[in-house]
BASE-658634 format. One record per atom (N, C-alpha, C, O, CB): x, y, z. Coordinates in steps of 0.2 Angstrom, whole numbers, padded with zeros to 4 digits, always signed. Atoms other than C-alpha are relative to their C-alpha. Glycine has a CB too. Example, Ala and Ser with C-alpha at 12.3 -4.5 7.8 and 13.67 -1.06 7.14 Angstrom:
2
+0004-0006+0000;+0062-0022+0039;+0004+0006+0000;+0009+0005+0003;-0005+0000+0006;-0004-0006-0001;+0068-0005+0036;-0004+0005+0003;-0001+0011+0004;+0002+0002-0007;
***
This chain:
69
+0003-0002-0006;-0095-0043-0200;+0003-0005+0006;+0003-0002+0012;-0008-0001+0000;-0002+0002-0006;-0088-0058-0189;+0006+0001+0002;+0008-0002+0007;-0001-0005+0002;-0005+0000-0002;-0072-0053-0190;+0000+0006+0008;+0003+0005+0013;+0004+0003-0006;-0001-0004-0005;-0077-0036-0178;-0004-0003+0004;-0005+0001+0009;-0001+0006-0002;+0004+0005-0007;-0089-0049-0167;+0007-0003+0005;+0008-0004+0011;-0005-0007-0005;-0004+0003-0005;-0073-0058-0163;+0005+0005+0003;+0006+0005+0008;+0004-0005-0003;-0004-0005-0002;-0062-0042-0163;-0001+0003+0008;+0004+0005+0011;-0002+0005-0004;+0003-0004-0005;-0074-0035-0149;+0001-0002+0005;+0002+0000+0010;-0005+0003-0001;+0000+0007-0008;-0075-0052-0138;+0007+0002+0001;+0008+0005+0006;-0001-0010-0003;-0007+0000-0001;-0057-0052-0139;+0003+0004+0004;+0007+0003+0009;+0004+0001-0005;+0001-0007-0003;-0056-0034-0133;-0002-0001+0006;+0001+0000+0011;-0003+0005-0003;+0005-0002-0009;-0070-0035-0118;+0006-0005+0003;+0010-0004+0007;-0011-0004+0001;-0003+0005-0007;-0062-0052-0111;+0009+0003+0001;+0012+0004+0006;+0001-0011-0004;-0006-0005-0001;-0045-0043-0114;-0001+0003+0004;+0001+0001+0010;+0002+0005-0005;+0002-0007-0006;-0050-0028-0105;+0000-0002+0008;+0003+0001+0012;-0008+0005-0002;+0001+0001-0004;-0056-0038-0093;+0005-0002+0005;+0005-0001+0011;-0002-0003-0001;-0002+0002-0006;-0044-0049-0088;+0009+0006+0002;+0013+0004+0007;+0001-0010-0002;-0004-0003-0003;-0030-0036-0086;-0004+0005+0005;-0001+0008+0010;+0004+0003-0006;+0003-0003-0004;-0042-0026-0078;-0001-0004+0013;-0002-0001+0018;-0009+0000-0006;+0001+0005-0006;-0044-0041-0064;+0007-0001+0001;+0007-0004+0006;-0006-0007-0001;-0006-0001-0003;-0023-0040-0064;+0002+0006+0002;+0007+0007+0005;+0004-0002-0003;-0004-0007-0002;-0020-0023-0061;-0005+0000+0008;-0001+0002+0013;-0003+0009-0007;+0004+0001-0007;-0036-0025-0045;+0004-0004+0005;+0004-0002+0011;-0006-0002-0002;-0004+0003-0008;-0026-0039-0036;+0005+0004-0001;+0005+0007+0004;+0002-0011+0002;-0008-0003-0002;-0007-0030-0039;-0003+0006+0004;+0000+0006+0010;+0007+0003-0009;+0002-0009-0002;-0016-0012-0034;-0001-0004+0009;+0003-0004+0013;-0010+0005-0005;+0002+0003-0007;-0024-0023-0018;+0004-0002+0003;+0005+0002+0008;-0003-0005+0001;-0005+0003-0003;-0010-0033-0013;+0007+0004+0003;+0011+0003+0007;+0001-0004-0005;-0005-0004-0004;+0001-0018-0012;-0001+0006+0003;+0004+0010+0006;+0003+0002-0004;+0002-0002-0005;-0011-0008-0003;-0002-0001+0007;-0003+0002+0012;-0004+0002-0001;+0000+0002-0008;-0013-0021+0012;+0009+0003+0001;+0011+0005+0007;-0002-0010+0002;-0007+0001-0001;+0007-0020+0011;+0003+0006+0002;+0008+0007+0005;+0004-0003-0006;-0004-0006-0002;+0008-0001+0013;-0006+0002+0006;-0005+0007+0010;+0001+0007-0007;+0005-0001-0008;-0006+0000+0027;+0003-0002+0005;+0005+0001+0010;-0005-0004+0000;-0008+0003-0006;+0004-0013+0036;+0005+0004+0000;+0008+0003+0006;+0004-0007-0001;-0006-0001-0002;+0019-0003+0034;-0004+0007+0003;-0001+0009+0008;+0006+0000-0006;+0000-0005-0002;+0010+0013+0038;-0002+0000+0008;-0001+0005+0012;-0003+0003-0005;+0002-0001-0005;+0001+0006+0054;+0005-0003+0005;+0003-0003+0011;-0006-0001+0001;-0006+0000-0004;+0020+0000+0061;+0003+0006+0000;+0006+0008+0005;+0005-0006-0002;-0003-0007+0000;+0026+0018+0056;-0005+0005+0006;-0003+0009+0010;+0001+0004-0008;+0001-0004-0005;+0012+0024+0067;+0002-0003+0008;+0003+0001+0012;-0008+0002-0001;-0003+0000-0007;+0017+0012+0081;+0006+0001+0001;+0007-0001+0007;-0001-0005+0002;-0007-0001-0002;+0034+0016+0081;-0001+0007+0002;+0003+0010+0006;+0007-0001-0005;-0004-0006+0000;+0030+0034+0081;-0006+0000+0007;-0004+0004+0011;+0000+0006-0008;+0005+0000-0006;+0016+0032+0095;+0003+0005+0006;+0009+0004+0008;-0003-0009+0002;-0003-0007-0004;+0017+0048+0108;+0000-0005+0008;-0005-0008+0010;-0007+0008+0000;+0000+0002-0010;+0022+0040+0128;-0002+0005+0002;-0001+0011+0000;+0008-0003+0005;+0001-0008-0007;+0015+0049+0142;+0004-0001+0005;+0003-0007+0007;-0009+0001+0005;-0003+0000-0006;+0027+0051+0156;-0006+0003+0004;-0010+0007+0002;+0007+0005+0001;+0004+0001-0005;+0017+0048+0171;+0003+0007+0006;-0001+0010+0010;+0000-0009+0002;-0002-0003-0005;+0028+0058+0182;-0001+0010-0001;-0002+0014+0004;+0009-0003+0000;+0000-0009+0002;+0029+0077+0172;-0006-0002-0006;-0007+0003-0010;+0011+0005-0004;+0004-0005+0003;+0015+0075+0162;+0001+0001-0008;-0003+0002-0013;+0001+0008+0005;-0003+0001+0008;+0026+0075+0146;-0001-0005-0007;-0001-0011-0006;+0006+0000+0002;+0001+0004+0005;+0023+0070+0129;+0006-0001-0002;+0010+0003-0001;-0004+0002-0004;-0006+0002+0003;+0038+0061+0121;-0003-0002-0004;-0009-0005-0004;+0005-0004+0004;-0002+0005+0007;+0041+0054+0104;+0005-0001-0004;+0010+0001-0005;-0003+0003-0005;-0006+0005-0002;+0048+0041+0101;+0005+0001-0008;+0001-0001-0012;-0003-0011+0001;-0004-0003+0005;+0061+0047+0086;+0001-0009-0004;+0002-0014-0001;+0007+0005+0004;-0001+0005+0004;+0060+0033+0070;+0006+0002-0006;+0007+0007-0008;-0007-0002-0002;-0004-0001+0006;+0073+0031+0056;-0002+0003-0006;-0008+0002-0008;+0004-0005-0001;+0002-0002+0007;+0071+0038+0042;+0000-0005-0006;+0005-0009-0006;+0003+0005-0002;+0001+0007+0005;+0066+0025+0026;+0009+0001-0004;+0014-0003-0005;-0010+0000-0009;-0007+0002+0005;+0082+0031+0015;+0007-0003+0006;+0012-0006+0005;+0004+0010-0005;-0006+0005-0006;+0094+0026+0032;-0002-0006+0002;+0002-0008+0006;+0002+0004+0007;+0002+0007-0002;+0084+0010+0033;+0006-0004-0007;+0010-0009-0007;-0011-0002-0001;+0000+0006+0005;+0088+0005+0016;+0009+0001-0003;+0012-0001-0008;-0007+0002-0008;-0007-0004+0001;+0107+0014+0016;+0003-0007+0007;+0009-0007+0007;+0001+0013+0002;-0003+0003-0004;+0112+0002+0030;+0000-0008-0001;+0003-0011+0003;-0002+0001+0006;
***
């Protein structure tokens, strides 16, 4: 019987602590694609020409010609 007492501790604190590494890697690489995604909205952000009224957008590279250069 204490072998499956220790079995089971082993397991929960197991479970745990990969549970509490997969939470900061998952976190850490959701601030990293937030940031990237709210510089992709500021690059792609619409100017108003003041003069005609016109919307322009501002044309951004594409990620495979970021990482090809």
């Amino acid at each position: 019987m204490n072998f499956w007492i220790n079995f089971w501790t082993f397991f929960l604190f197991a479970s745990l602590v990969i549970f509490a590494g997969l939470a900061v890697v998952v976190t850490i690489g959701g601030f990293f694609n937030i940031r990237s995604l709210f510089k992709t909205l500021t690059k792609h952000s619409v100017c108003q020409d003041e003069s005609t009224s016109k919307k322009t957008i501002i044309p951004v590279k594409a990620k495979k010609d970021i990482i090809n250069e």
